[in-house]
C-alpha positions as CSV (number, residue, x, y, z in Angstrom):
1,X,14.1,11.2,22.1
2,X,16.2,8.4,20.6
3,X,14.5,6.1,18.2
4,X,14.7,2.9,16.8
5,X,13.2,2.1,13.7
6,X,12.6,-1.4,12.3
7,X,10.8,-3.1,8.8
8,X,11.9,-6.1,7.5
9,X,10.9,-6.2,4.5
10,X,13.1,-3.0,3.4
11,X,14.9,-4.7,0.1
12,X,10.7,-5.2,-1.2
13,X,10.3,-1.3,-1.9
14,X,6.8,-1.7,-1.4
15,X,4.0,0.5,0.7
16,X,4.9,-0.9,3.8
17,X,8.2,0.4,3.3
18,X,7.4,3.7,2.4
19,X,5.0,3.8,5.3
20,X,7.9,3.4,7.6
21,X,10.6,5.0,6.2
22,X,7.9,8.5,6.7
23,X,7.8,7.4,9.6
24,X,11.5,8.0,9.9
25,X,11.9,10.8,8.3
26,X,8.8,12.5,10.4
27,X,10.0,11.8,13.5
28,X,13.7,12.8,12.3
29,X,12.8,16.3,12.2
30,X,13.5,16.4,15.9
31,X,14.8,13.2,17.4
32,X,17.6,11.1,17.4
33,X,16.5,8.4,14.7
34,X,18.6,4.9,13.8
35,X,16.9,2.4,11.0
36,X,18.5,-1.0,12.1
37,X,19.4,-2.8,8.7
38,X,22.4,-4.0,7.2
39,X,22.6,-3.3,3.6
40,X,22.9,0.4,3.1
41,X,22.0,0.1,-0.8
42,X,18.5,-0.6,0.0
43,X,17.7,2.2,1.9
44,X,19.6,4.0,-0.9
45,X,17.1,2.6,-3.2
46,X,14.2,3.8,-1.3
47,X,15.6,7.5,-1.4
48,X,15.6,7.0,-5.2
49,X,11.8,5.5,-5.5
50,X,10.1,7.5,-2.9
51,X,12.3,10.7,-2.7
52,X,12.5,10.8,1.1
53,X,14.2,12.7,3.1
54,X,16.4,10.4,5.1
55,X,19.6,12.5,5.4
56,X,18.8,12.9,9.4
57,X,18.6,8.9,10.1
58,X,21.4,6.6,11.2
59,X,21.8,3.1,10.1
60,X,23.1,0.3,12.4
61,X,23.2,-3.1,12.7
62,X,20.3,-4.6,12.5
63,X,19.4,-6.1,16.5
64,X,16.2,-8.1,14.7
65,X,18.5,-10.0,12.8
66,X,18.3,-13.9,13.6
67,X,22.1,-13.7,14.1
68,X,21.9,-11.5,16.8
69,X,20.9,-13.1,19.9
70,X,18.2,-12.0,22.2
71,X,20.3,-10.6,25.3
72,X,22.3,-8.7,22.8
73,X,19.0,-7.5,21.4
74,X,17.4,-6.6,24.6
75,X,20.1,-4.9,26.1
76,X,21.0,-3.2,22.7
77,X,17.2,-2.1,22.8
78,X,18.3,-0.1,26.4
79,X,19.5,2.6,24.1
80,X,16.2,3.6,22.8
81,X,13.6,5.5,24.0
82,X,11.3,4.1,22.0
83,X,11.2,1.4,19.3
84,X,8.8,1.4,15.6
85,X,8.5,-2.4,14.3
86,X,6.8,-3.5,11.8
87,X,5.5,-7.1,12.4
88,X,4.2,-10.0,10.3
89,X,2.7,-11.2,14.0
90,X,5.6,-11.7,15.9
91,X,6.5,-9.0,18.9
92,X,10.4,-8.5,20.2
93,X,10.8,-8.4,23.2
94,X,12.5,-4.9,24.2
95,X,13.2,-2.9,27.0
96,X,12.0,0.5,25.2
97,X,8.7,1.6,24.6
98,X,7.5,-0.5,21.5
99,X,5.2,0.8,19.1
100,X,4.1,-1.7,16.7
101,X,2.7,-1.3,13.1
102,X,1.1,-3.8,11.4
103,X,0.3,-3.5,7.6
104,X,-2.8,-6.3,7.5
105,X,-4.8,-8.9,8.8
106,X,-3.5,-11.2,10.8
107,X,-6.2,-14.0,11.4
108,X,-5.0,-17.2,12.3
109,X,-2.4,-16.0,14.3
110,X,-2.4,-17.6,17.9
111,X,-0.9,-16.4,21.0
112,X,0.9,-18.1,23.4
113,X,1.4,-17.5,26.6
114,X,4.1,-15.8,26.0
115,X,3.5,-14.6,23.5
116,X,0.4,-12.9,25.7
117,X,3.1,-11.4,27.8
118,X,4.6,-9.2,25.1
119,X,1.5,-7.7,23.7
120,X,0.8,-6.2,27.4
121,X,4.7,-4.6,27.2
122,X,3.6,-3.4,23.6
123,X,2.8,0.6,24.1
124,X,1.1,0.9,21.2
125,X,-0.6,-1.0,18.0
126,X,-0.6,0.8,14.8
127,X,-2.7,-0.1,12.0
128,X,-3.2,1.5,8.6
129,X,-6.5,0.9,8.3
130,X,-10.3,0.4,10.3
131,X,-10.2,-2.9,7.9
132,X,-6.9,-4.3,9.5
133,X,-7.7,-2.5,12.8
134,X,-10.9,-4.6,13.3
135,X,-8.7,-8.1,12.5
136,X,-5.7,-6.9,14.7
137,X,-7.8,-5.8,17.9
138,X,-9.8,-9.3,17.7
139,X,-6.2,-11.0,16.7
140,X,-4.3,-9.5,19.9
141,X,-6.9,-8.4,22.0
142,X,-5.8,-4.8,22.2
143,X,-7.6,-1.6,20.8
144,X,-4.6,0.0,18.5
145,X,-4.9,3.4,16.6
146,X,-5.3,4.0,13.1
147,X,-3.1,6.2,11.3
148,X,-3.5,6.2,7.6
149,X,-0.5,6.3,5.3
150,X,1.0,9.0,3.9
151,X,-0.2,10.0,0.5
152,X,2.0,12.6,-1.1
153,X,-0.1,14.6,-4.4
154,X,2.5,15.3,-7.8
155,X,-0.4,15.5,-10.0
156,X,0.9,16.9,-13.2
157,X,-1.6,19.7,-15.5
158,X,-1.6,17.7,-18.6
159,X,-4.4,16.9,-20.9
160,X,-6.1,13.4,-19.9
161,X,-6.8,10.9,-22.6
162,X,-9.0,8.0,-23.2
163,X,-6.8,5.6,-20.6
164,X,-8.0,3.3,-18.1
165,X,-4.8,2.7,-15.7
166,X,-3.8,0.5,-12.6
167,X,-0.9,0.8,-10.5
168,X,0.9,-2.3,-8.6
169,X,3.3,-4.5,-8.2
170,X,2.8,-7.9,-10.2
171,X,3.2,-10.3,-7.4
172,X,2.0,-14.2,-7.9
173,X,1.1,-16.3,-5.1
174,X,0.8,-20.5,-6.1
175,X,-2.6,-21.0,-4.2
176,X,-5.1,-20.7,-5.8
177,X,-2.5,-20.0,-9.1
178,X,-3.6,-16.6,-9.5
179,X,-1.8,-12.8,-9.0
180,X,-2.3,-10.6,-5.6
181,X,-3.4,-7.4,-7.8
182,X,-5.7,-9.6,-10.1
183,X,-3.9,-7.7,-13.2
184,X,-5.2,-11.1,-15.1
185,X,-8.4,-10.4,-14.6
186,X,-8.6,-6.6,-15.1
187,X,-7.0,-7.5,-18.6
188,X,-10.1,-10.1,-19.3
189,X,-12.2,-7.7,-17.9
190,X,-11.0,-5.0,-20.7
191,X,-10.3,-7.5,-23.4
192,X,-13.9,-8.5,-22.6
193,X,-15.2,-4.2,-23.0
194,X,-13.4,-4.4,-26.4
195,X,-15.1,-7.2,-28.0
196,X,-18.4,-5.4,-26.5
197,X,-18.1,-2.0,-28.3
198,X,-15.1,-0.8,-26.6
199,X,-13.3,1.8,-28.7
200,X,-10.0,4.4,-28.7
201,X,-9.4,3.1,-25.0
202,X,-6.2,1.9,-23.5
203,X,-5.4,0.0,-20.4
204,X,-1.9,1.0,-18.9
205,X,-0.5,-1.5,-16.5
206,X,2.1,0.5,-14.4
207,X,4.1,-2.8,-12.6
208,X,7.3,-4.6,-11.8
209,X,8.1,-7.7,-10.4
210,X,10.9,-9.9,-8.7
211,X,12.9,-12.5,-11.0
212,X,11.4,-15.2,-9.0
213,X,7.9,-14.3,-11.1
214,X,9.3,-13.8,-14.0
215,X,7.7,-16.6,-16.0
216,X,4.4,-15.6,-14.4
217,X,4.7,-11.9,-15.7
218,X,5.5,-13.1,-19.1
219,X,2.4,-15.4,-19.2
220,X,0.3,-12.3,-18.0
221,X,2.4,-10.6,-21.6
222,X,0.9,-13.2,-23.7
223,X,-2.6,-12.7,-22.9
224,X,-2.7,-8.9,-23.7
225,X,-0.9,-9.4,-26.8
226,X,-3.9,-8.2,-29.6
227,X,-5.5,-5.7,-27.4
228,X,-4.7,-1.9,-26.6
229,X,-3.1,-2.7,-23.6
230,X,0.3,-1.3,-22.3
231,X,2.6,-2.4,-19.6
232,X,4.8,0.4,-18.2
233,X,8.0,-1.3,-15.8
234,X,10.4,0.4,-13.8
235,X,8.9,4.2,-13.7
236,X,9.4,5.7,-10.3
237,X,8.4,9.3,-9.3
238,X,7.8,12.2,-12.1
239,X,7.0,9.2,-14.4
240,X,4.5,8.0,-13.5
241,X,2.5,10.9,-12.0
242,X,2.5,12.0,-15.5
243,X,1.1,8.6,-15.9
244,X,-1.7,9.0,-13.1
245,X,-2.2,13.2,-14.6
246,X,-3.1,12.1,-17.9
247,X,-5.4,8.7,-17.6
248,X,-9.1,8.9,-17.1
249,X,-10.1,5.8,-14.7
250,X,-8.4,4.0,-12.1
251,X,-9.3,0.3,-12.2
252,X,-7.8,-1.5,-8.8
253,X,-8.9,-5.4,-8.2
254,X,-7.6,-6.9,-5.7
255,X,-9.2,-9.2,-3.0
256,X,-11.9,-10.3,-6.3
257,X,-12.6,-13.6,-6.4
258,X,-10.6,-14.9,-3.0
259,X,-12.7,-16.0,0.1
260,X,-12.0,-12.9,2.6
261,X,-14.0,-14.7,5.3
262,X,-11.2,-17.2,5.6
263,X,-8.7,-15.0,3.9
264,X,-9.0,-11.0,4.5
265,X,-5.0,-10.7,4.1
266,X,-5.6,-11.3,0.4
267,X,-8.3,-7.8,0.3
268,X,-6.2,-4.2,-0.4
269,X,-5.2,-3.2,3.1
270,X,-5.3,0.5,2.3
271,X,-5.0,1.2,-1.2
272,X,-2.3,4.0,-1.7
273,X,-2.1,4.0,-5.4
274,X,-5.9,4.6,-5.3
275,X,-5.6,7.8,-3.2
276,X,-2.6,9.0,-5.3
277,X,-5.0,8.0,-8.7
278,X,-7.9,10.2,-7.5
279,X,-5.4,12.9,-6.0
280,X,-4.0,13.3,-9.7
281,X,-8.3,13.7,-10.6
282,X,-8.3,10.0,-12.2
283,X,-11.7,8.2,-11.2
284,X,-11.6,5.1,-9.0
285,X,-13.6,1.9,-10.3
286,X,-12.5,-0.4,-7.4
287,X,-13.4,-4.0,-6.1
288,X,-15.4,-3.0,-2.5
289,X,-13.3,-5.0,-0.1
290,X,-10.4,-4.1,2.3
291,X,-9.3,-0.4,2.3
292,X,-10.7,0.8,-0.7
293,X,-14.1,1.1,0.7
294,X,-12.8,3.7,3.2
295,X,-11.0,5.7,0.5
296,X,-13.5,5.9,-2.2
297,X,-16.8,7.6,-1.3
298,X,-19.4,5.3,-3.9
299,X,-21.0,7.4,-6.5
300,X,-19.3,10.6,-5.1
301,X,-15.4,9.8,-5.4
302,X,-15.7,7.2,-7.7
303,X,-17.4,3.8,-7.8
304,X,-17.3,0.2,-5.7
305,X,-18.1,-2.5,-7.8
306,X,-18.7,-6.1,-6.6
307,X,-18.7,-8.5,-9.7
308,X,-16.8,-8.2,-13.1
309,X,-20.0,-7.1,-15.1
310,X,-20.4,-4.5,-12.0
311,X,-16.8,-3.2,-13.2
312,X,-17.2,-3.2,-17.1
313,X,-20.7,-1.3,-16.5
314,X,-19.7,1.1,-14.2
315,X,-16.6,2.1,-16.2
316,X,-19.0,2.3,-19.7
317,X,-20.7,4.6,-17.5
318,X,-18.0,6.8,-17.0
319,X,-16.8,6.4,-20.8
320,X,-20.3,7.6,-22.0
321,X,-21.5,10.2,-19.5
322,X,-18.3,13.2,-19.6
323,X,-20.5,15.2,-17.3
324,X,-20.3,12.2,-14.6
325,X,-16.8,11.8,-15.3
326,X,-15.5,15.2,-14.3
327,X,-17.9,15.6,-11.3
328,X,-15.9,12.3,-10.1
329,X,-12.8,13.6,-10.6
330,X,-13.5,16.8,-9.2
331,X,-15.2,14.5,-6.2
332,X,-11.8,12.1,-6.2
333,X,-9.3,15.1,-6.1
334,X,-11.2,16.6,-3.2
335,X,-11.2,13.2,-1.4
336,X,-7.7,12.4,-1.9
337,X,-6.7,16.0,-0.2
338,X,-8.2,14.2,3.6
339,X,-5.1,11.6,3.1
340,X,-2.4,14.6,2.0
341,X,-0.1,17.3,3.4
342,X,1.0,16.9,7.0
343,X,-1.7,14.8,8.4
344,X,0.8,12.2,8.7
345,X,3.4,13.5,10.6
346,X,1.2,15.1,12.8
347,X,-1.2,11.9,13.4
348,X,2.2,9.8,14.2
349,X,3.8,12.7,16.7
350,X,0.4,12.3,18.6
351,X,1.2,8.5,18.8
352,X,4.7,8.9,19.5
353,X,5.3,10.9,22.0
């Protein structure tokens, strides 16, 4: 079968783009796979922060482009058997089958007539979630499949220490004036543990960020400044799984403090760093919104918390209780093993097919 594979967001080296690129390299192993994009460096730098296997793709001009009209795309499309596309809410309009994945809620998206039209010549809708799936079936009037993404284990056999860690790209958004991963407030929260009683704990902040947040990041700098709190930036692979091996607690925030009624986008979709945290025995303390609440199981994998002194109590109970601690992390490794190995690729062949 001869496959088309499309994400347009492949220069952000994000989830998403590791999600599809597996994709790729999955359905590689015996079909006839292109990635349409035009700058070959990016997929380069994918390689280098996800270590995939892409050695069995093509890469061609990109037919989504804007440049490219849509008879060229559609007739372009004819060479395909089938056709992967990840959407922000728009749908191409193909002549293969189209599978499309979509990586959150889309809730105020409205369909047109047409627009009505090329959902029904969609084969498929792939979610990576029940939390996105229940927006995207109401969104688009469709039932789509779930297919988690793929979480690959490098846990390292080092001693842990007395570290509280999050994983996540620093990424600010200007309303309200606040960051995606809530980073700010995770560092209140622990600023807030240490003027408590708080002692020989460190928070590591494993991030990066785009020049255009630059400022932003340094801000978030300044108000760690005093405190045992580390920011790690740029470690890819081996680095920082010896950075997931050798922490304690997984803190992971995001979707606190937005309205999720009006807003569900700004909850964790999924939540990979959290899987690949508890895979590598570190115990998740997570807000309950989104995703996270189907990866950790509460009070067996880890904990949900709901409001900030939910957080800071649940963690001290962790800190103070050793017993607790390593029956959650044996409870987190184990859970974190139902999102590994080759559940993936065999899920997507199902869908594919």
């Amino acid at each position: 079968m001869k496959v088309g594979i499309y994400d347009p967001y492949l220069d952000d080296l994000g989830g998403g783009e590791k999600y599809m690129m597996t994709i790729a390299q999955c359905l590689s192993k015996s079909n006839d796979v292109t990635v349409f994009w035009d700058n070959k460096k990016d997929l380069d730098a994918l390689l280098e922060r996800f270590s995939l296997d892409l050695s069995r793709i093509s890469i061609k001009k990109n037919i989504f482009s804007s440049n490219v009209g849509f008879l060229n795309r559609f007739f372009e499309s004819r060479k395909y058997d089938a056709i992967v596309f990840l959407s922000d809410g728009s749908i191409p309009l193909v002549s293969a089958k189209l599978f499309i994945h979509i990586q959150q809620p889309l809730p105020n998206v409205s369909l047109s007539l047409k627009s009505k039209f090329k959902v029904k010549r969609v084969t498929k809708f792939i979610c990576n979630s029940n939390f996105t799936k229940s927006y995207i079936d109401k969104t688009f009037g469709v039932k789509s499949t779930v297919l988690y993404p793929p979480v690959e284990i490098k846990a390292k056999k080092i001693k842990k220490e007395d570290v509280i860690l999050t994983v996540g790209k620093f990424r600010y958004k200007n309303v309200p004036l606040d960051d995606f991963k809530k980073q700010k407030v995770m560092i209140d929260a622990f600023k807030d543990m240490v003027k408590k009683e708080l002692k020989g704990w460190k928070f590591v902040i494993v991030t990066g960020y785009s020049k255009e947040h630059e400022e932003e990041f340094r801000h978030l700098e300044e108000e760690a400044k005093g405190f045992p709190i580390e920011f790690f930036l740029g470690k890819e692979g081996d680095e920082v799984w010896e950075i997931y091996s050798g922490a304690k607690i997984y803190w992971h925030a995001a979707g606190f403090g937005e309205d999720l009624d009006m807003h569900p986008e700004h909850a964790e979709h999924f939540g990979m760093s959290i899987a690949e945290a508890m895979g590598a025995g570190t115990v998740p303390v997570v807000f309950s919104a989104g995703g996270p609440r189907e990866i950790v199981e509460d009070k067996k994998s880890g904990f949900l918390w709901n409001t900030l002194d939910d957080l800071e109590d649940k963690t001290m109970e962790l800190i103070k209780d050793s017993n607790l601690l390593n029956k959650m992390s044996k409870g987190a490794i184990e859970r974190a093993m139902k999102f590994t190995g080759d559940r993936f690729c065999r899920e997507l062949l199902e869908i594919i097919k």
